[in-house]
Rosetta silent file (secondary structure, phi, psi, omega in degrees, C-alpha in Angstrom):
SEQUENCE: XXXXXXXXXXXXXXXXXXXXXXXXXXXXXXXXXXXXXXXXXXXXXXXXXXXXXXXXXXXXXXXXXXXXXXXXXXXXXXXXXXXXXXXXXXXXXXXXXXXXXXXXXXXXXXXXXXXXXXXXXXXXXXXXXX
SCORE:     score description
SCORE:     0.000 S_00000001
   1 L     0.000  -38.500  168.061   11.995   63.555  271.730 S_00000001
   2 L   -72.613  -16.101 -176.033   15.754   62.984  271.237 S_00000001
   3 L   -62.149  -23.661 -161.844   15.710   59.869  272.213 S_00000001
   4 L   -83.141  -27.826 -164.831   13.515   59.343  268.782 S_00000001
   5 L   -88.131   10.276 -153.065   16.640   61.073  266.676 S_00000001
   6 L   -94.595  128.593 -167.908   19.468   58.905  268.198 S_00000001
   7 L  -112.301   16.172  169.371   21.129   57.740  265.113 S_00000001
   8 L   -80.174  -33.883 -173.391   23.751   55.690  266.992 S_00000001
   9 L  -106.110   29.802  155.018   21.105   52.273  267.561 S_00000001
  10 L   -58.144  120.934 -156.319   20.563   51.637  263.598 S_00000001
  11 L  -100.049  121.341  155.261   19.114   48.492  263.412 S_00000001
  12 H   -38.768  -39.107  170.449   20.435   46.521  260.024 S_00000001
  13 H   -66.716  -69.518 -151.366   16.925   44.263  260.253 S_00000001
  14 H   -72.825  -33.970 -172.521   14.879   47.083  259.865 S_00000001
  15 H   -61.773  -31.947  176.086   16.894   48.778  257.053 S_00000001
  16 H   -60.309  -51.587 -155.917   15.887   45.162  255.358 S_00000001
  17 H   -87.089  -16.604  170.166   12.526   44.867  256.303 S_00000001
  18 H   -54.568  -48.338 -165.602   12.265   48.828  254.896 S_00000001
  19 H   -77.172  -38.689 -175.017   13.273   47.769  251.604 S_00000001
  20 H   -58.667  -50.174  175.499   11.142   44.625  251.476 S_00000001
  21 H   -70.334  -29.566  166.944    7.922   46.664  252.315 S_00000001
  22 H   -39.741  -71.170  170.793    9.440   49.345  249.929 S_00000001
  23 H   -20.949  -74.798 -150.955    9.657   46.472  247.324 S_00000001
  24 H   -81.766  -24.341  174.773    6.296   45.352  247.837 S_00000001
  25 H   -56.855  -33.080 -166.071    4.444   48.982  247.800 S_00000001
  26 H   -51.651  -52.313 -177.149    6.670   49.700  244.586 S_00000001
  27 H   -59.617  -29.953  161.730    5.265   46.242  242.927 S_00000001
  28 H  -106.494   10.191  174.233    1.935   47.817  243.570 S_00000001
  29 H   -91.151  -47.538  167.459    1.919   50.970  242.738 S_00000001
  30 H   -76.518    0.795  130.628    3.041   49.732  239.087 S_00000001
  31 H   -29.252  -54.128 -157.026    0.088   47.905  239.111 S_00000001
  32 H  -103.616  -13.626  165.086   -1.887   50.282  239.596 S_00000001
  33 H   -94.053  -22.731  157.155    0.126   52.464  237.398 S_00000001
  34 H   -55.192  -55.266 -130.217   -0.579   49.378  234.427 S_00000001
  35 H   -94.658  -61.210 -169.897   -4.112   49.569  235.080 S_00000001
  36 H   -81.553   43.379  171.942   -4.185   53.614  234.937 S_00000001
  37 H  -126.534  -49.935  177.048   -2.140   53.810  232.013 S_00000001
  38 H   -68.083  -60.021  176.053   -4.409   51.825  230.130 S_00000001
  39 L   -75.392  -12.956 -152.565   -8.073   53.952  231.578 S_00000001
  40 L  -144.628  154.597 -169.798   -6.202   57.440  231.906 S_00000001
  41 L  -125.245  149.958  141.081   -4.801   60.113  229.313 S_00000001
  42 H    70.478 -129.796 -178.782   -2.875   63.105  229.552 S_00000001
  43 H   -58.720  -41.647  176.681   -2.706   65.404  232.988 S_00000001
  44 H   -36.303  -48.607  176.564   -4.129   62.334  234.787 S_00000001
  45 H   -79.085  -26.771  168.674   -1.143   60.354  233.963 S_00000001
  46 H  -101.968  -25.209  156.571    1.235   62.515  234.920 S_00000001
  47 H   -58.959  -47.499 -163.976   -0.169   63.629  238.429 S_00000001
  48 H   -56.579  -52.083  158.844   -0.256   59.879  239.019 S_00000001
  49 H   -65.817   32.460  148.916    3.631   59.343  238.094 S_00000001
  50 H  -123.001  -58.030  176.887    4.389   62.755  240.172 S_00000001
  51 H   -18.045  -88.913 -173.745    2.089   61.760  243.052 S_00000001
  52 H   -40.688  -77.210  164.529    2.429   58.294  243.613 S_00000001
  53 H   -12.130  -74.188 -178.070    6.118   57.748  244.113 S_00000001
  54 H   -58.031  -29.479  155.950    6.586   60.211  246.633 S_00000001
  55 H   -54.655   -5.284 -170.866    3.757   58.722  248.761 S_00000001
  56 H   -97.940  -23.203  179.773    5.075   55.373  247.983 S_00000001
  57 H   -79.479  -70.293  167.603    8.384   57.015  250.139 S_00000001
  58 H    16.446  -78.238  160.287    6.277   58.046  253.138 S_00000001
  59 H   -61.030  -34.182 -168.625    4.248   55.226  253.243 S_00000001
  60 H   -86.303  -61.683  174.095    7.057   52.707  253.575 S_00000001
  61 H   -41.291  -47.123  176.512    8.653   55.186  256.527 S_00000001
  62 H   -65.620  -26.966  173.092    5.266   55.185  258.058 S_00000001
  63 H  -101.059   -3.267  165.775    4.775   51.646  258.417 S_00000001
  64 H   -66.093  -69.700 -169.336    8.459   50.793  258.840 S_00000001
  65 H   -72.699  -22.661  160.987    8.316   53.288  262.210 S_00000001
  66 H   -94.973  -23.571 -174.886    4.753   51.722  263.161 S_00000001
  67 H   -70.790  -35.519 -169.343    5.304   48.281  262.937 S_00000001
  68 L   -73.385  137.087 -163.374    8.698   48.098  264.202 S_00000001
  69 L   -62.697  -29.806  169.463    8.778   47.207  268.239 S_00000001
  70 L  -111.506 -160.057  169.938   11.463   50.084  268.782 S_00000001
  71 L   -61.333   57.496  160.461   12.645   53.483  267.450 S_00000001
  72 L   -82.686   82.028  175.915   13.079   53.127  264.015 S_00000001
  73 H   -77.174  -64.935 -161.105   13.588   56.345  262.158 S_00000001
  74 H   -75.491  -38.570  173.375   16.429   56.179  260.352 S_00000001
  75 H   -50.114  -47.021  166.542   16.337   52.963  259.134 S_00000001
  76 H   -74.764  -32.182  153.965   13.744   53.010  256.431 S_00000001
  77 H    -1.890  -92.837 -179.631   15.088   56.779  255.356 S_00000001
  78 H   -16.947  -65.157  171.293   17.620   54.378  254.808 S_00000001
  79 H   -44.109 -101.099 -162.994   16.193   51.433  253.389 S_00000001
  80 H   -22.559  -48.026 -127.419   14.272   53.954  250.467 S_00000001
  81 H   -92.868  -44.739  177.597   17.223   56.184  249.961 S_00000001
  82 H   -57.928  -26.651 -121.144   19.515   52.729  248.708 S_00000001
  83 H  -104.768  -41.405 -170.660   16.718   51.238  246.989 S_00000001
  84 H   -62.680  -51.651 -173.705   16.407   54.415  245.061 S_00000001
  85 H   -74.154  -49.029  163.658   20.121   54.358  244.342 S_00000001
  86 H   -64.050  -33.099  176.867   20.453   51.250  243.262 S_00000001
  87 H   -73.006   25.554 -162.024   17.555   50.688  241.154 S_00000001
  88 H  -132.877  -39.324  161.935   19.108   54.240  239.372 S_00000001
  89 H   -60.628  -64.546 -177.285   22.562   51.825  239.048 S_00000001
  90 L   -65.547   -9.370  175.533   20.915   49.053  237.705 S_00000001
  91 L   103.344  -28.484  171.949   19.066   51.038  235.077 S_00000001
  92 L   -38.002  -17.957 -162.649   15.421   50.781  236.383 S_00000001
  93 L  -123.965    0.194  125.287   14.996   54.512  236.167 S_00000001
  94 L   131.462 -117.430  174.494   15.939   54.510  232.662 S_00000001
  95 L   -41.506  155.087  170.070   19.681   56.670  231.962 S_00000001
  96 L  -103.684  109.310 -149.640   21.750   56.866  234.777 S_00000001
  97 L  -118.214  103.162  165.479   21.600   60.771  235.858 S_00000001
  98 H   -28.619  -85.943  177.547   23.879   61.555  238.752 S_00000001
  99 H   -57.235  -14.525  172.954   22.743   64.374  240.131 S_00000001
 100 H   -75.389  -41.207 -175.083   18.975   62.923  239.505 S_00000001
 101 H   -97.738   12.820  169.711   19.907   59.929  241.954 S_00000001
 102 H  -106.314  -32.606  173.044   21.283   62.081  244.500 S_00000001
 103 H   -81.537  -24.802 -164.311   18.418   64.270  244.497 S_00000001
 104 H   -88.673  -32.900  172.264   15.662   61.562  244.106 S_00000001
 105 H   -90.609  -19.958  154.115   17.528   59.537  247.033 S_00000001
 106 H   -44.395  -56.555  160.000   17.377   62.556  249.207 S_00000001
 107 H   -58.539  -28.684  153.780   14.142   62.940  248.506 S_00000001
 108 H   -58.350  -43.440  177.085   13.202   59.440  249.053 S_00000001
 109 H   -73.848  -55.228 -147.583   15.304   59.704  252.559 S_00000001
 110 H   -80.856  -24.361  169.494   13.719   62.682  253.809 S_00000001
 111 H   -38.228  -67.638  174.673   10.238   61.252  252.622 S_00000001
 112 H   -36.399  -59.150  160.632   10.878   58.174  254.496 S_00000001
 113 H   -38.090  -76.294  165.343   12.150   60.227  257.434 S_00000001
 114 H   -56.750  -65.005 -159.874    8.677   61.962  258.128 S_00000001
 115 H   -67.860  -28.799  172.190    6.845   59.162  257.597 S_00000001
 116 H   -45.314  -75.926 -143.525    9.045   56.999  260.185 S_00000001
 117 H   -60.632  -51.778 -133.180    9.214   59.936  262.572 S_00000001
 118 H   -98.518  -52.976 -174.059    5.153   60.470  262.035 S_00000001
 119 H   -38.679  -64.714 -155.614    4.630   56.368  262.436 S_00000001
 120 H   -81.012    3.938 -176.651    6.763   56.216  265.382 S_00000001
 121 H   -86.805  -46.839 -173.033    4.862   59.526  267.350 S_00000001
 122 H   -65.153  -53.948 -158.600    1.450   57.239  266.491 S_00000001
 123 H   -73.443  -26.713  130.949    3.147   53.880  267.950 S_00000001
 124 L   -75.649   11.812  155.031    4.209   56.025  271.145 S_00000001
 125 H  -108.136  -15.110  178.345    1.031   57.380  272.083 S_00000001
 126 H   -63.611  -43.812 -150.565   -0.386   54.326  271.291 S_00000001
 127 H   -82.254  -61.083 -139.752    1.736   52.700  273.907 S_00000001
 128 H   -81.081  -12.599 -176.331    1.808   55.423  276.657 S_00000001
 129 L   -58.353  -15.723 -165.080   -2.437   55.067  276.291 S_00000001
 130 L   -99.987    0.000    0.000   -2.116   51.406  276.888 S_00000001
């Protein structure tokens, strides 16, 4: 179990390939945030834009931590938590709110965290079963 938490072996590739699937969930979730914008009113619309996001951190830590051949925890944490900050630099998030992009990339890291952590528990039982 500690061996999963050893934050000394961060692999730079994965922190990449975090953001890239990060990227590509993002690009669909505002799809799908077009399309339900358009069909949806009200409460609907705003569970979806409280919902979605954080599940969008999760999800990239969960498949980041199964796909990857070793221990990767930290790395998408990682990945998400920059992605977050910079697109918060750059303006993507509309005003630039300190304290909003320190809390939103926390939350984005520890999101990211469980789902890695949760990924990589599946992808080693998978393993010792095999």
């Amino acid at each position: 179990m500690s061996a999963i938490f050893d934050a000394s072996k961060i692999q730079i590739k994965w922190v990449g390939i975090s953001i890239i699937v990060f990227i590509v969930a993002q690009a669909l979730i505002m799809l799908v945030f077009g399309i339900a914008n358009v069909f949806t009113l009200g409460i609907f619309r705003f569970l979806l834009n409280l919902i979605l996001p954080p599940l969008v951190y999760l999800g990239t830590g969960y498949i980041t931590g199964r796909i990857s051949p070793g221990i990767t925890i930290f790395e998408p944490a990682i990945g998400s938590g920059l992605i977050v900050t910079l697109s918060s630099f750059l303006g993507f998030n509309g005003r630039l709110n300190l304290v909003l992009t320190i809390l939103l990339a926390a939350l984005a890291f520890i999101l990211s965290l469980v789902g890695a952590y949760i990924g990589e528990k599946q992808q080693l039982n998978k393993n010792k079963e095999a």
